[in-house]
Biopython code that builds the backbone (N, CA, C, O; Angstrom):
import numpy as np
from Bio.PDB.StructureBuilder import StructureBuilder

atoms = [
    (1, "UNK", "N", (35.717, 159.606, 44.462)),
    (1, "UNK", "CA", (34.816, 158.829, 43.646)),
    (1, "UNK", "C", (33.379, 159.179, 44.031)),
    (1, "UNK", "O", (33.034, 159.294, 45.207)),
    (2, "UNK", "N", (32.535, 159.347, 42.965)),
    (2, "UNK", "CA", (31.251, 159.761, 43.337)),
    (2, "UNK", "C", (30.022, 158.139, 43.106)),
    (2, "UNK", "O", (30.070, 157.283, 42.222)),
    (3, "UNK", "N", (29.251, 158.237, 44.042)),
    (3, "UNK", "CA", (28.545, 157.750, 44.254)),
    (3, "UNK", "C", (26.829, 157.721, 43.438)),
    (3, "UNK", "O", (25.974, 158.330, 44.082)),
    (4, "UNK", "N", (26.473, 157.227, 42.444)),
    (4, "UNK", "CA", (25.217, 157.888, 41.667)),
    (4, "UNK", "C", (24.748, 156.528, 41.546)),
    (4, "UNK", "O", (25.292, 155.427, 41.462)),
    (5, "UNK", "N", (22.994, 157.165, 41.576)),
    (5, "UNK", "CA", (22.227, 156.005, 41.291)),
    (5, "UNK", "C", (20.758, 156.808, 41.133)),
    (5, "UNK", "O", (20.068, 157.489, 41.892)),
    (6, "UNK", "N", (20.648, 156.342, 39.679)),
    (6, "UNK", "CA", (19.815, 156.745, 38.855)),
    (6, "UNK", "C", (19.555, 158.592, 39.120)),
    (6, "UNK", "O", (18.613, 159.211, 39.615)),
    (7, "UNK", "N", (20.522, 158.919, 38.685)),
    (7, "UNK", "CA", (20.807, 160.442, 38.444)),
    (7, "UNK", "C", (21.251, 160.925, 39.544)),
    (7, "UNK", "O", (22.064, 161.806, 39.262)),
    (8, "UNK", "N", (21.115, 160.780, 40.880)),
    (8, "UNK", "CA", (21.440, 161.337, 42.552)),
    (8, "UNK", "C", (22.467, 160.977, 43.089)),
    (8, "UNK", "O", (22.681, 159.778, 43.267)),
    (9, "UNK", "N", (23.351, 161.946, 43.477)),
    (9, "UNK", "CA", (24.803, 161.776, 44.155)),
    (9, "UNK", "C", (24.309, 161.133, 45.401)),
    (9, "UNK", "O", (23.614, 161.872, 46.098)),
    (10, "UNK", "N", (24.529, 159.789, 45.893)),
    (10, "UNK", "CA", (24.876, 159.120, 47.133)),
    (10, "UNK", "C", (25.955, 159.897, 48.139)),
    (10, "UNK", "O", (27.024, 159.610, 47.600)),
    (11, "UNK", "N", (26.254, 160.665, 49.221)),
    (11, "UNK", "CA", (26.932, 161.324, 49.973)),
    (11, "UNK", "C", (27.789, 160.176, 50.500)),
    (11, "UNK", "O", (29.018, 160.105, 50.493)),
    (12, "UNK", "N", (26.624, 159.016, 51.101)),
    (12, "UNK", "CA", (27.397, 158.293, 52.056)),
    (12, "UNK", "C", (26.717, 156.774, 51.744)),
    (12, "UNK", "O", (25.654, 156.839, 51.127)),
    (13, "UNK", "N", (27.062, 155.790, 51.993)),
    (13, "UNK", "CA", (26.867, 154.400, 52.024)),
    (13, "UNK", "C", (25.518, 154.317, 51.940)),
    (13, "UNK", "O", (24.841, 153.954, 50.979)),
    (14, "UNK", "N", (24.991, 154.874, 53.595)),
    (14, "UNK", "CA", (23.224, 154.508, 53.920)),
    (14, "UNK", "C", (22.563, 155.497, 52.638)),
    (14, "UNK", "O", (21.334, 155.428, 52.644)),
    (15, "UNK", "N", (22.906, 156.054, 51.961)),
    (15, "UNK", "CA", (22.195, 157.036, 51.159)),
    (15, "UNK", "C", (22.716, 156.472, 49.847)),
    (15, "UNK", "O", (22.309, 156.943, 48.786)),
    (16, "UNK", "N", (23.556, 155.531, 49.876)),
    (16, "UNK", "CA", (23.296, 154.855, 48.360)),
    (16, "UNK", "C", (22.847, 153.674, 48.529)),
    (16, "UNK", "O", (22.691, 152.944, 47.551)),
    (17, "UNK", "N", (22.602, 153.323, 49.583)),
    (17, "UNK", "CA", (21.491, 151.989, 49.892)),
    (17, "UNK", "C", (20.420, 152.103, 49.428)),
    (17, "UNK", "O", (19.867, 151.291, 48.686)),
    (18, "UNK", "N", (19.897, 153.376, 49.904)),
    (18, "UNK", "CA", (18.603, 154.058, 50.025)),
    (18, "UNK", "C", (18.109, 154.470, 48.854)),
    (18, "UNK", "O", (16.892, 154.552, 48.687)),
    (19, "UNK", "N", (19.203, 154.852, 47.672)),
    (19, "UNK", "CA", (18.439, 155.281, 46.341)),
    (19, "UNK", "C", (18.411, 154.156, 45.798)),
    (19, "UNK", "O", (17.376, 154.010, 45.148)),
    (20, "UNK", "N", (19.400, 152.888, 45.758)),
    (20, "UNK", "CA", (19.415, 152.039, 45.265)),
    (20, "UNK", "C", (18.498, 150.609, 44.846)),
    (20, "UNK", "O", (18.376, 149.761, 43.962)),
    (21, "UNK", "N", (17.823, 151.140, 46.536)),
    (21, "UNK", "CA", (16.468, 149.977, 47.223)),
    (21, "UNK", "C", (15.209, 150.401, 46.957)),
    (21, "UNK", "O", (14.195, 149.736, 46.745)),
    (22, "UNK", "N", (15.441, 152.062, 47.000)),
    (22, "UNK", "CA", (14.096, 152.573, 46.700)),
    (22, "UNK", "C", (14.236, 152.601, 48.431)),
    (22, "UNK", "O", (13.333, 153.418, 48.611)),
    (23, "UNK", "N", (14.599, 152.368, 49.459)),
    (23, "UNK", "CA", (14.270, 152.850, 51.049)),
    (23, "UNK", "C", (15.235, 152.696, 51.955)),
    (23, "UNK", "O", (15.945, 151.700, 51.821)),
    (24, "UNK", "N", (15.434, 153.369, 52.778)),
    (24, "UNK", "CA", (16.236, 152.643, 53.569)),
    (24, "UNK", "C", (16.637, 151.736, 54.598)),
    (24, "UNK", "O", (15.858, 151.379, 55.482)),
    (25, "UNK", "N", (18.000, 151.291, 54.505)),
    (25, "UNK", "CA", (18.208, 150.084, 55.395)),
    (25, "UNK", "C", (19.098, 150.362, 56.943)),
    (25, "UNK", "O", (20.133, 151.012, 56.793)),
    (26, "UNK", "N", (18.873, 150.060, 57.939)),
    (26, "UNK", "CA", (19.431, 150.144, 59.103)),
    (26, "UNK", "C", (20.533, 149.724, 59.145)),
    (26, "UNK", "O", (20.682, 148.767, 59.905)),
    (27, "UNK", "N", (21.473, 150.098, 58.568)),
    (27, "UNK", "CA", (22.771, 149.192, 58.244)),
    (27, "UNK", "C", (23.214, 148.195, 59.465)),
    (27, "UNK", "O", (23.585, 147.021, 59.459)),
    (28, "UNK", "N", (22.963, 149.447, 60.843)),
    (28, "UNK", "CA", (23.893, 148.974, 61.777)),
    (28, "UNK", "C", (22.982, 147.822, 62.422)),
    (28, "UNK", "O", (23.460, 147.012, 63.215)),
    (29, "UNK", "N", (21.447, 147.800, 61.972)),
    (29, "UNK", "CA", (20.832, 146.593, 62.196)),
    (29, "UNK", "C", (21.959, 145.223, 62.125)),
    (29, "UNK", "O", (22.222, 144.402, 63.004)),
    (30, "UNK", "N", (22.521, 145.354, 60.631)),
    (30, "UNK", "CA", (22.827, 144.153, 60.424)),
    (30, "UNK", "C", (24.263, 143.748, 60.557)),
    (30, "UNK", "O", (24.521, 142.578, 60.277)),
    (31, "UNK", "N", (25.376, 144.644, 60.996)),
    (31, "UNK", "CA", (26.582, 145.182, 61.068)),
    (31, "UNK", "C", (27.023, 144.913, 62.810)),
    (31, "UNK", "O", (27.884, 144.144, 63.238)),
    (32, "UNK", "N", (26.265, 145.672, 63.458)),
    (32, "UNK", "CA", (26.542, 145.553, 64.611)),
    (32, "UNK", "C", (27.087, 147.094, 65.249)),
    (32, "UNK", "O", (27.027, 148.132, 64.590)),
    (33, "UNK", "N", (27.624, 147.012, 66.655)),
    (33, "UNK", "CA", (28.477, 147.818, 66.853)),
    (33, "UNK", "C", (29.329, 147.409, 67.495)),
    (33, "UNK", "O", (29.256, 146.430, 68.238)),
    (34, "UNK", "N", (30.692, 148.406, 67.223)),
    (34, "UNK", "CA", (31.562, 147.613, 68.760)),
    (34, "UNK", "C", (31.336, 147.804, 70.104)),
    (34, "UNK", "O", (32.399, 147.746, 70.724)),
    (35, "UNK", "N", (30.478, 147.987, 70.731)),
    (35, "UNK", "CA", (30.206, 148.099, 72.009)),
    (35, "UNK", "C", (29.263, 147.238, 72.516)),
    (35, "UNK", "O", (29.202, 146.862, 73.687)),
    (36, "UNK", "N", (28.464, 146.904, 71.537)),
    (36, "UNK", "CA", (27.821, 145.487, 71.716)),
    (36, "UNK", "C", (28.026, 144.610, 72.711)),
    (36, "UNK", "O", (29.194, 144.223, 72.730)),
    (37, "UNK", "N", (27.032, 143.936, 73.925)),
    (37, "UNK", "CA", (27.288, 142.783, 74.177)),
    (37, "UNK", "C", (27.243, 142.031, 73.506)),
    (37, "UNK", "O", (27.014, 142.173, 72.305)),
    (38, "UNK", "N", (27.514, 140.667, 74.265)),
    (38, "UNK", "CA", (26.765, 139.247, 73.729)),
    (38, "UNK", "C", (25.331, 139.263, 73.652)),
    (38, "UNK", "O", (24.872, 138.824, 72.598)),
    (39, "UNK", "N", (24.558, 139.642, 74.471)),
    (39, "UNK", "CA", (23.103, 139.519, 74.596)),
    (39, "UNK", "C", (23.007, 140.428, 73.641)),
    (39, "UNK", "O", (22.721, 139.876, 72.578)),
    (40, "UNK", "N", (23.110, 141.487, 73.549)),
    (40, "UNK", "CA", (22.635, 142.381, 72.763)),
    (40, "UNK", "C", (23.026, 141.780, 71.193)),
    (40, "UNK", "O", (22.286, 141.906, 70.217)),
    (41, "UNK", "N", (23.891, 141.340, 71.189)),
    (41, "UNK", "CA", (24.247, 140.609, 69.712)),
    (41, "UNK", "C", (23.465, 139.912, 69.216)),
    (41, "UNK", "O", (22.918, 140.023, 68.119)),
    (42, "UNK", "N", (23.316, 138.849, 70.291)),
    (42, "UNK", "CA", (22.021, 137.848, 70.148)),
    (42, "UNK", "C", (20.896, 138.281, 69.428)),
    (42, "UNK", "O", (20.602, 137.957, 68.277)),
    (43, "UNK", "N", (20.162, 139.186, 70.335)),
    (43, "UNK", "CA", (18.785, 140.093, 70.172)),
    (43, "UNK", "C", (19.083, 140.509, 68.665)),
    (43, "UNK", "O", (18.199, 140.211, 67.862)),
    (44, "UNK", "N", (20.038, 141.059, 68.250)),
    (44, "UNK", "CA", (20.060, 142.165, 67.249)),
    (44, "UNK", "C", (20.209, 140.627, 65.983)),
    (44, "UNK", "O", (19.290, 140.576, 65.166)),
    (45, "UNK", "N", (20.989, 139.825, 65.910)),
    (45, "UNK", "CA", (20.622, 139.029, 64.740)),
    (45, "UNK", "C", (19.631, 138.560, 64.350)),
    (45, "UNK", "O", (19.119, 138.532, 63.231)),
    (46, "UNK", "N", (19.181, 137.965, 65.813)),
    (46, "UNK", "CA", (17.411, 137.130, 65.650)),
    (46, "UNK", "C", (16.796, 138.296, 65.181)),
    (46, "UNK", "O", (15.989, 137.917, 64.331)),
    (47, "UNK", "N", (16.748, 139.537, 65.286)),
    (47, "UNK", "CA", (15.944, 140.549, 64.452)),
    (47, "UNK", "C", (16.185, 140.768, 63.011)),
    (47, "UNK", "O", (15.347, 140.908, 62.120)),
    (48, "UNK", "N", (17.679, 140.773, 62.924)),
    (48, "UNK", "CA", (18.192, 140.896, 61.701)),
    (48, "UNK", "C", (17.380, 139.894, 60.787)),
    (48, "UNK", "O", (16.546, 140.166, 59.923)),
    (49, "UNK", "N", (17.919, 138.463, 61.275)),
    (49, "UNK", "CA", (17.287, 137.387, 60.626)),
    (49, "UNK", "C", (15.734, 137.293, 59.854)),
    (49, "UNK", "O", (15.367, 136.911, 58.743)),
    (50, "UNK", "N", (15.180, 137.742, 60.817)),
    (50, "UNK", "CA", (13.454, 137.943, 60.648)),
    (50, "UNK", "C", (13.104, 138.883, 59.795)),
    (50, "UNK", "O", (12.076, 138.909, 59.118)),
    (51, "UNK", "N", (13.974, 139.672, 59.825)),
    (51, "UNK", "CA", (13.826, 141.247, 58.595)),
    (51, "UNK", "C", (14.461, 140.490, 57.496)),
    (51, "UNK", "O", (13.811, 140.593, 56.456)),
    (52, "UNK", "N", (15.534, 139.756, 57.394)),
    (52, "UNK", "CA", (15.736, 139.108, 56.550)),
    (52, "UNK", "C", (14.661, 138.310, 55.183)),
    (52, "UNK", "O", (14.672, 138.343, 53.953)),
    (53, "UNK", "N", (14.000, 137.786, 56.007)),
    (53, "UNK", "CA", (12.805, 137.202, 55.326)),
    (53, "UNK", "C", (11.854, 138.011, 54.695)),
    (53, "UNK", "O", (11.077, 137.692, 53.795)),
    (54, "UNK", "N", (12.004, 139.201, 55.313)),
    (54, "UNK", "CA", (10.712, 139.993, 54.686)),
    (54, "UNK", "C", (11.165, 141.019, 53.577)),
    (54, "UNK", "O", (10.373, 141.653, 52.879)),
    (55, "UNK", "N", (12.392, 141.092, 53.510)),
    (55, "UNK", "CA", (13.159, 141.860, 52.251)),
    (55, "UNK", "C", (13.138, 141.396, 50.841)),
    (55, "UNK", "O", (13.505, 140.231, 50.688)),
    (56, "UNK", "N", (12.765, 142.097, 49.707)),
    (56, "UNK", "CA", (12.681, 141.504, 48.586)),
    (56, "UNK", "C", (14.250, 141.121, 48.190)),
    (56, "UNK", "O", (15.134, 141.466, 48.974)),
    (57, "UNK", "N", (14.486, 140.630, 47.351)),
    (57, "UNK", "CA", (15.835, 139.724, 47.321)),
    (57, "UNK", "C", (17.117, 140.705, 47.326)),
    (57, "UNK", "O", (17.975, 140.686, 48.209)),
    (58, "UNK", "N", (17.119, 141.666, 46.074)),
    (58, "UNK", "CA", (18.480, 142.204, 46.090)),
    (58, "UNK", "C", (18.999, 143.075, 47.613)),
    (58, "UNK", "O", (20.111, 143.348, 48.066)),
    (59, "UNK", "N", (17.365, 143.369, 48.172)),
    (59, "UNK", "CA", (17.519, 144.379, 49.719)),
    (59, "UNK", "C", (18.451, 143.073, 50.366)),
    (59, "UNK", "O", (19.662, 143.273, 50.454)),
    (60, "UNK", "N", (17.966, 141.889, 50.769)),
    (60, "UNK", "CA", (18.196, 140.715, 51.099)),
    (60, "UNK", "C", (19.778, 140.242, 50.961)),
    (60, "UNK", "O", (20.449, 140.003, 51.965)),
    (61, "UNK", "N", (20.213, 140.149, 49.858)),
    (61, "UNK", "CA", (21.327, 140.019, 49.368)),
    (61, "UNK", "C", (22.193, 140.962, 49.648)),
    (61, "UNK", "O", (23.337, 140.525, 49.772)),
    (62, "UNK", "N", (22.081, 142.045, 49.788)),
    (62, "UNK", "CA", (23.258, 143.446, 50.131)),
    (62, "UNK", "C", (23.042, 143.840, 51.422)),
    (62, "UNK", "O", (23.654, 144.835, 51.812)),
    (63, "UNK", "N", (22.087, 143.107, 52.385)),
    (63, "UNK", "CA", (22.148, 143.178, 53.990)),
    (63, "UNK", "C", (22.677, 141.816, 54.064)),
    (63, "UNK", "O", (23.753, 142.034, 54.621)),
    (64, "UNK", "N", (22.633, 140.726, 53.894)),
    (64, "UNK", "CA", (23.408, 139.481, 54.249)),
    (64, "UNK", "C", (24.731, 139.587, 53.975)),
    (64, "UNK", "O", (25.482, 138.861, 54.626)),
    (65, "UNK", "N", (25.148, 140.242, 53.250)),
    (65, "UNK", "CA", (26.258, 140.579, 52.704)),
    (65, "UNK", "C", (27.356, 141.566, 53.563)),
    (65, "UNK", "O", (28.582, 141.647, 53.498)),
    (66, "UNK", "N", (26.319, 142.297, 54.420)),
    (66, "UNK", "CA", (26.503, 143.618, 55.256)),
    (66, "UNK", "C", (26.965, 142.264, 56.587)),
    (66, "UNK", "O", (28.022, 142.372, 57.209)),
    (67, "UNK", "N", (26.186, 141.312, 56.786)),
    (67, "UNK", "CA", (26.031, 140.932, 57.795)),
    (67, "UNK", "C", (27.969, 140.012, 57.752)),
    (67, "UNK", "O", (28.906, 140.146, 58.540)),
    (68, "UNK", "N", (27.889, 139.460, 56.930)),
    (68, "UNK", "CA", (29.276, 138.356, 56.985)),
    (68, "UNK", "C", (29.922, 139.465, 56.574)),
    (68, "UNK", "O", (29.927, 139.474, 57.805)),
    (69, "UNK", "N", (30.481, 140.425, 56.127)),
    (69, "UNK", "CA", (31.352, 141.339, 55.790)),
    (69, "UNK", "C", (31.872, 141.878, 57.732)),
    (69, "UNK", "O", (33.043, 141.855, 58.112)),
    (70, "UNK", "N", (30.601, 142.328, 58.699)),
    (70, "UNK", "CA", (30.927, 142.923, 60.089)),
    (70, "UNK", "C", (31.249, 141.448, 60.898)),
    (70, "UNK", "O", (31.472, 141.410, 62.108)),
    (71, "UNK", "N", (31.238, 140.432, 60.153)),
    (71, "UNK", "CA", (31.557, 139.050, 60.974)),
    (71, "UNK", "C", (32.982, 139.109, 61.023)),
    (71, "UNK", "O", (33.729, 139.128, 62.002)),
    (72, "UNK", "N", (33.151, 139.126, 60.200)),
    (72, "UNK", "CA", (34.824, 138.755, 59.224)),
    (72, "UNK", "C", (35.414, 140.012, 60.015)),
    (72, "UNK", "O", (36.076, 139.651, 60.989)),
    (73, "UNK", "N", (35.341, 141.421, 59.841)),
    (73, "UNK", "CA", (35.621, 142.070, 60.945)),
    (73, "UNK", "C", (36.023, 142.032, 62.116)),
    (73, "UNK", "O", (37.066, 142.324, 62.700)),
    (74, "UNK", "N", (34.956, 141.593, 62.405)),
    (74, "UNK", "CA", (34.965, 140.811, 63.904)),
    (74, "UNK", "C", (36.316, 140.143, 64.309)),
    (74, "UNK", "O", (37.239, 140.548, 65.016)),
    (75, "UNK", "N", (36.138, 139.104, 63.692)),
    (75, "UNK", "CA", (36.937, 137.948, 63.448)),
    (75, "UNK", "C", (38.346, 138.460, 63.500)),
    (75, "UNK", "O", (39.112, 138.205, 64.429)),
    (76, "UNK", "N", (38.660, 139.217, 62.426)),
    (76, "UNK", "CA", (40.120, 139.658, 62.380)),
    (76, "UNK", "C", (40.719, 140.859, 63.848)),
    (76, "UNK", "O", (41.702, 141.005, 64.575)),
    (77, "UNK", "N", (39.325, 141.497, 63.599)),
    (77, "UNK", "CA", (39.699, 142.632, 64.888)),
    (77, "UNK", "C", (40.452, 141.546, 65.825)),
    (77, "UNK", "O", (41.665, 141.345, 65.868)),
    (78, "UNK", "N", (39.186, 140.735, 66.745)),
    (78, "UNK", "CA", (39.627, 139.674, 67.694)),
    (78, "UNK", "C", (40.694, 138.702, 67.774)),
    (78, "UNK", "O", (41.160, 138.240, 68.816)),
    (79, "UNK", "N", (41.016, 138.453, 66.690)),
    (79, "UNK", "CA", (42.761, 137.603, 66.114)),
    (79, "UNK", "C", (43.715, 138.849, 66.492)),
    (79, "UNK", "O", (44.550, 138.715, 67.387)),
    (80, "UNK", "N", (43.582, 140.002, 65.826)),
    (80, "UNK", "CA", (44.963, 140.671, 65.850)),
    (80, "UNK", "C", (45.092, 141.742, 67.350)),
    (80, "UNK", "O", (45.953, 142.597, 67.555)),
    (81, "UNK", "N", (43.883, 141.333, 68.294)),
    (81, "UNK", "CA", (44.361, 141.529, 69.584)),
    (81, "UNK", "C", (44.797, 140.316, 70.364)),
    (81, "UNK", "O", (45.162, 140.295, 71.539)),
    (82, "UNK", "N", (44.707, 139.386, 69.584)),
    (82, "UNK", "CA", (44.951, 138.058, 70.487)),
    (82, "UNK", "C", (46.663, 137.968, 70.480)),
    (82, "UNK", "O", (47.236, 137.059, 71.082)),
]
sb = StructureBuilder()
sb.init_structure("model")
sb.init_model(0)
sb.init_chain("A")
sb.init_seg("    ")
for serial, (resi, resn, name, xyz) in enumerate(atoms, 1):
    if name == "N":
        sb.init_residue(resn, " ", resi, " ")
    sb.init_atom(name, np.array(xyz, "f"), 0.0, 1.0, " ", f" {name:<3s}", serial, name[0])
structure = sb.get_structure()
């Protein structure tokens, strides 16, 4: 399946963010990683959060979206090792 937005093949996710927004977004800003601490988790939302505010809405809406999508992740990863 190909990826297009407004005439330009998207390769990968961050690059159809990026034509889509007009710039790009730090995905893993808002995603996380698995190697993550706790502290570091911490740090990285309260940033997330604050960038949050300063995003015009649809940027806003498809990173919050990014954000409970790597929660839920989370979530299940951590259940199905339990």
């Amino acid at each position: 399946m190909k990826l297009i937005v407004a005439g330009q093949d998207a390769a990968t996710p961050d690059e159809f963010a990026e034509l889509a927004f007009g710039f790009g977004l730090d995905a893993e800003l808002f995603t996380g990683s698995e190697t993550e601490t706790a502290e570091e988790r911490r740090v990285r939302l309260d940033a997330a959060r604050d960038i949050l505010r300063d995003l015009d809405p649809p940027a806003a809406r498809f990173a919050s979206a990014l954000m409970r999508t790597a929660e839920r992740r989370r979530v299940q990863t951590w259940r199905a090792a339990a």
